[in-house]
C-alpha positions in Angstrom: -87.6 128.5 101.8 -87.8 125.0 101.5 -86.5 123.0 104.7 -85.9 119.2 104.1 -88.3 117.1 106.8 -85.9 114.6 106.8 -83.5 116.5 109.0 -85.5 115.3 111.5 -87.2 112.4 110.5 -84.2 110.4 108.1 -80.8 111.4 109.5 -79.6 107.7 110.9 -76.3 106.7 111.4 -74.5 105.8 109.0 -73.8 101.7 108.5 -70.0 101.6 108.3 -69.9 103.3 104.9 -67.6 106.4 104.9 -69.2 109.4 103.0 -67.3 110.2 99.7 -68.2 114.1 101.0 -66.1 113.7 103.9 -62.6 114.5 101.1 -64.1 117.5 99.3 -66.5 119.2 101.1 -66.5 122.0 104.0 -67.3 119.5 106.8 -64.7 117.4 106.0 -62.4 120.2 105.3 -62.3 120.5 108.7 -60.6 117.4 110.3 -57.7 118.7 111.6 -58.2 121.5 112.8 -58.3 121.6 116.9 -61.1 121.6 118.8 -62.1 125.4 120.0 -64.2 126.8 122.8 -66.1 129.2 120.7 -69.7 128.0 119.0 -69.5 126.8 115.6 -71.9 125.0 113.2 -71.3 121.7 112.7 -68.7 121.5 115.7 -65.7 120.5 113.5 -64.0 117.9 115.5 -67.0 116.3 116.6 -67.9 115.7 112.5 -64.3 114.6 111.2 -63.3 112.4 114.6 -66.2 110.2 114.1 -66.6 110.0 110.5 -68.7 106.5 109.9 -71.3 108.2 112.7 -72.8 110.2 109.7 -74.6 109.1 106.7 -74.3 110.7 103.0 -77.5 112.4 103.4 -76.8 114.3 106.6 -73.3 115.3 105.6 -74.8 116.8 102.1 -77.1 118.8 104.3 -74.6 120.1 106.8 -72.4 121.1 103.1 -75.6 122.4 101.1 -76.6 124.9 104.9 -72.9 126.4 105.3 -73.0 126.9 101.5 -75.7 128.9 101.8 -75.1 130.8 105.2 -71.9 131.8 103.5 -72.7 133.4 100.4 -75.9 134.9 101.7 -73.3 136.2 104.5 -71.4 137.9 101.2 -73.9 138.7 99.2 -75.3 140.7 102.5 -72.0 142.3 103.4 -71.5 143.0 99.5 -74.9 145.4 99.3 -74.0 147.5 102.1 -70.6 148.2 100.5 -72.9 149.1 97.9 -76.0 151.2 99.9 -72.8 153.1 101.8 -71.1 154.4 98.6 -75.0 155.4 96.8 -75.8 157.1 99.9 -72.2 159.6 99.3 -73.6 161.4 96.8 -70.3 162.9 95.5 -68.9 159.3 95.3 -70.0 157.7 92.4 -66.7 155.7 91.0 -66.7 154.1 94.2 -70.7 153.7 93.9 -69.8 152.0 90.6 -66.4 149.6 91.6 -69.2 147.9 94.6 -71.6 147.5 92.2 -69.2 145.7 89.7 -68.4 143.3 92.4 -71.4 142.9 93.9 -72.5 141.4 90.0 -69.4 139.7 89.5 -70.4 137.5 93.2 -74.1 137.1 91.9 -72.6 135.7 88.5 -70.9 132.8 90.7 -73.5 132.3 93.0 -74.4 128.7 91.3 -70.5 127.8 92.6 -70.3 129.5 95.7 -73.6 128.6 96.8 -73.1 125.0 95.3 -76.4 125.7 93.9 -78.4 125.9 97.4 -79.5 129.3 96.2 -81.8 130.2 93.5 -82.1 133.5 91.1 -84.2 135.1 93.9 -81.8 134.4 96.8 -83.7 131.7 98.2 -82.4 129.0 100.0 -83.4 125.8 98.5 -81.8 123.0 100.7 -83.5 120.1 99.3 -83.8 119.3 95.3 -82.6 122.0 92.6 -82.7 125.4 92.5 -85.7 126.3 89.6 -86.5 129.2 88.1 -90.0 130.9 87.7 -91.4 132.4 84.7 -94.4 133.2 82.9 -95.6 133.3 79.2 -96.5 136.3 77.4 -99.8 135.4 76.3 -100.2 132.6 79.4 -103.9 134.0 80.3 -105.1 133.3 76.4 -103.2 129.6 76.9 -105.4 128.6 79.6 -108.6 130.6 79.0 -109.8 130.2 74.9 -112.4 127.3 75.4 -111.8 125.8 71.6 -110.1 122.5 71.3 -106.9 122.4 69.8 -103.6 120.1 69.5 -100.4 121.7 70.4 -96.8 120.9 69.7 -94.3 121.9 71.3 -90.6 121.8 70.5 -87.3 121.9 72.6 -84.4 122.4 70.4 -80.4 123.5 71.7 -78.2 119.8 71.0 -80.8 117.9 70.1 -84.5 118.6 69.4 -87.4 117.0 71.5 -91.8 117.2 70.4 -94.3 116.5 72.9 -98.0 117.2 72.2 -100.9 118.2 74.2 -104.4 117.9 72.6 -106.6 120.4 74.8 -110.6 119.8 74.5 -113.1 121.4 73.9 -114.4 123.9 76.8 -111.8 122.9 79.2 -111.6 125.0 82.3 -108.3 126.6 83.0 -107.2 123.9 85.6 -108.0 121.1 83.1 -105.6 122.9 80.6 -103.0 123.4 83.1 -103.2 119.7 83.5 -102.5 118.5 80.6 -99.8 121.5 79.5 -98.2 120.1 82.8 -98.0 116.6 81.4 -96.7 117.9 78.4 -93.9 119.6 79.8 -92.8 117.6 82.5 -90.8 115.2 80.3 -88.4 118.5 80.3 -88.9 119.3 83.8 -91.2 122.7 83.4 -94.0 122.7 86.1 -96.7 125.3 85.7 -99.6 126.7 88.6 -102.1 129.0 88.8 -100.7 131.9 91.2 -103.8 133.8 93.7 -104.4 136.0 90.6 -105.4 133.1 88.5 -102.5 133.4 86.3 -100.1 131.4 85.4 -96.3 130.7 86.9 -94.2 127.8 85.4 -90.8 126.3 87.0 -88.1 124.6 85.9 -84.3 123.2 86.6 -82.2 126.6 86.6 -79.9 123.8 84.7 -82.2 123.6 82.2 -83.3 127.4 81.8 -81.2 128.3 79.2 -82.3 125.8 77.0 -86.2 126.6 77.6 -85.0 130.5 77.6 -83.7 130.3 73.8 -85.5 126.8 72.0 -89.1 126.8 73.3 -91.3 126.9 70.8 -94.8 125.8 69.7 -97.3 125.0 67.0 -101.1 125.3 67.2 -104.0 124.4 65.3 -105.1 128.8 64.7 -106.8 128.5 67.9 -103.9 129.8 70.3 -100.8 129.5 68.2 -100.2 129.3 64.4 -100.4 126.3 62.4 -98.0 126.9 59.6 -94.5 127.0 61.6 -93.8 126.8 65.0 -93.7 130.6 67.2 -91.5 131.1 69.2 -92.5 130.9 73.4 -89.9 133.2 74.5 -90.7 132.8 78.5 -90.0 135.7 80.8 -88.3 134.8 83.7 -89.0 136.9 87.4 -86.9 139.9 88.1 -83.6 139.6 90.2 -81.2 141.6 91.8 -78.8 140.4 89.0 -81.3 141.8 86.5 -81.5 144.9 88.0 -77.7 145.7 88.0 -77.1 144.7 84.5 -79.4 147.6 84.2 -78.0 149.8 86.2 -74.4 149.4 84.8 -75.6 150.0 81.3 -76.4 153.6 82.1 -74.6 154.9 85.1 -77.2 157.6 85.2 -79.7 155.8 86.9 -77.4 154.3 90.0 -79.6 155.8 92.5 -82.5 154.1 91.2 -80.7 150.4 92.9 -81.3 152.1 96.9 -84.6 150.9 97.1 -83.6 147.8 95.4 -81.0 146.9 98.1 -82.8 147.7 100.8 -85.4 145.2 100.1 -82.9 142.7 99.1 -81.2 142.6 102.8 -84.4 142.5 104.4 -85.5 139.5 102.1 -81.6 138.2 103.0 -82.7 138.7 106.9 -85.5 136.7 106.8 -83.5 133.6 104.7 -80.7 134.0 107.4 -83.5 133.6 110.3 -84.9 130.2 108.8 -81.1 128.9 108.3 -80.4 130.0 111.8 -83.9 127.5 112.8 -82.2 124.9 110.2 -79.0 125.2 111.6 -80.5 124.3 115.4 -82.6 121.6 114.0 -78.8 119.9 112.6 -77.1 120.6 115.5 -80.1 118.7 117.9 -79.5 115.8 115.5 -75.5 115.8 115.8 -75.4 116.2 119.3 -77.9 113.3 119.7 -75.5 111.1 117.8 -72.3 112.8 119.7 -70.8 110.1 121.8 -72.0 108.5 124.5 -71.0 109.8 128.1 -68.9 107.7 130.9 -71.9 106.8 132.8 -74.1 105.8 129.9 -70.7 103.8 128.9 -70.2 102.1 132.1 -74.3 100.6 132.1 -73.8 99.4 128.6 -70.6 97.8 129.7 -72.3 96.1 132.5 -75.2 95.3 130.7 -73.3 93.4 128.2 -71.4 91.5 130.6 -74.2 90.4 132.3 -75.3 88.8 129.6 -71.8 87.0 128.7 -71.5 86.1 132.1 -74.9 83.8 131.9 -73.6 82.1 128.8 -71.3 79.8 127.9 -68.9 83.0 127.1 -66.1 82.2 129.3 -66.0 78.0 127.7 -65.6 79.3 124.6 -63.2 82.0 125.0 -60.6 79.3 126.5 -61.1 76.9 123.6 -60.6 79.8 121.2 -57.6 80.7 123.6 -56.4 76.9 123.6 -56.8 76.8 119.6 -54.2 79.5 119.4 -51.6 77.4 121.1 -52.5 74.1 119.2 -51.3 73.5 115.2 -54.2 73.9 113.0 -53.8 70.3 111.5 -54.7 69.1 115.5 -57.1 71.0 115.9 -59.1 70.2 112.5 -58.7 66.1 113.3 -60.0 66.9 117.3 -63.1 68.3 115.6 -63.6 65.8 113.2 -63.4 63.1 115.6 -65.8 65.1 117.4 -68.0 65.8 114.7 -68.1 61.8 114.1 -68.5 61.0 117.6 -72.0 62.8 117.6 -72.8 61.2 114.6 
């Protein structure tokens, strides 16, 4: 899981500009409700009382963890409704109704996660959630030495080219290269994984499109030069994958046990590094929490110290007087004054 360094290192207060988050999201949701002695992350009151404390950045974060925390929580809960009715044998409607619901809260988890959450249940707190995939013949893309010029074509609303012309006897990280220059103008990122094969990435926004109107055209070498062949990239398996499966043949339910199993212990260890995210926020809220009545006091003193060995207390009364005096005197008693200097 990806944890964003700038919970740390960029969270400043914010410089009298109130977040547009603090109306619609969960922090904000929160600003009247009364304060509580039990533990809660963010401490409600202290967010929604002091509003102009926070900056945008640090109030997205605190909305994009509890998202997170919360549908991990259900997705969690969800797969032991679902490991309790496989493991009674003789109850397989019930077996069947949890499963149904446990795929109808993976199909929202974009939503419900507010898209902190990728395919793979992993939290992803700073950028966009991607998707990994390979390509069927990925190996032969990087490894056949001949030079070649390949086009490749985006379709779905409108249709996009990009070309990449590979050299001769490039080695597989000079292909990657340039494939990954090609690419990136549609935001697919490839790498070379510890078996030396290839993985590619990109925008889960944007899978769809990639999933259904990739497509490329060679030069004979590693694609065909009369039309353009389809890619057809294969994204990683997911628990959503896996239950599709499962509820098109019934038969095979108890084939999901080992499935969930490893699914909640993959879910602990996300829930752990939100629980070290979580403490990391909360050190940077209470550092901007409010400043006690001692620290208050020194300031206090401080600041009249310095007023005091000014000319504060002159220019208070004239202020003061100015209140008292029509504005029309006051403008010709500093003009005359302005012209006496002169």
């Amino acid at each position: 899981m990806q944890v964003d360094n700038s919970l740390s290192a960029g969270l400043r207060p914010a410089s009298l500009v109130r977040s547009p988050l603090q109306a619609q999201s969960p922090v904000s949701a929160v600003a009247n409700t009364p304060a509580r002695q039990t533990y809660s992350f963010p401490d409600a009151p202290l967010i929604s009382s002091q509003p102009l404390r926070y900056n945008v950045q640090l109030n997205q974060q605190l909305t994009r963890v509890q998202q997170a925390d919360h549908f991990l929580q259900a997705t969690e809960s969800q797969l032991l409704k679902v490991g309790h009715a496989l493991s009674r044998r003789g109850d397989r409607q019930a077996a069947l109704v949890e499963t149904k619901a446990l795929q109808s809260l993976l199909a929202q988890r974009q939503t419900l996660s507010g898209g902190s959450v990728n395919r793979q249940l992993q939290v992803t707190l700073e950028g966009k959630s991607q998707v990994s995939f390979h390509l069927r013949d990925g190996n032969m893309l990087l490894n056949n030495p001949q030079p070649e010029v390949l086009t490749f074509s985006l379709g779905g609303q409108q249709r996009e080219i990009s070309a990449a012309a590979i050299a001769a006897d490039s080695t597989p990280q000079q292909t990657l290269l340039i494939l990954n220059q090609t690419l990136g103008k549609w935001g697919i990122h490839g790498k070379l994984d510890a078996q030396r094969e290839v993985k590619f990435q990109v925008n889960e926004q944007q899978w769809s499109r990639v999933n259904q109107h990739l497509s490329v055209q060679g030069g004979g070498e590693r694609y065909p030069q009369s039309q353009f062949f389809p890619v057809k990239p294969l994204a990683d398996n997911t628990l959503e994958d896996e239950l599709s499966r499962v509820l098109a043949n019934p038969a095979q339910m108890d084939a999901l046990q080992p499935v969930i199993e490893s699914t909640l212990e993959q879910l602990t260890r996300q829930r752990k590094q939100l629980v070290r995210t979580k403490n990391l926020v909360q050190q940077r809220v209470d550092s901007m929490s409010n400043l006690n009545s001692n620290q208050a006091s020194s300031m206090a003193q401080d600041v009249a110290q310095q007023l005091g060995q000014s000319e504060y207390r002159n220019l208070a009364g004239a202020l003061n007087a100015q209140a008292n005096v029509p504005r029309a005197t006051v403008k010709n008693v500093l003009g005359n004054a302005a012209l006496l200097r002169t």
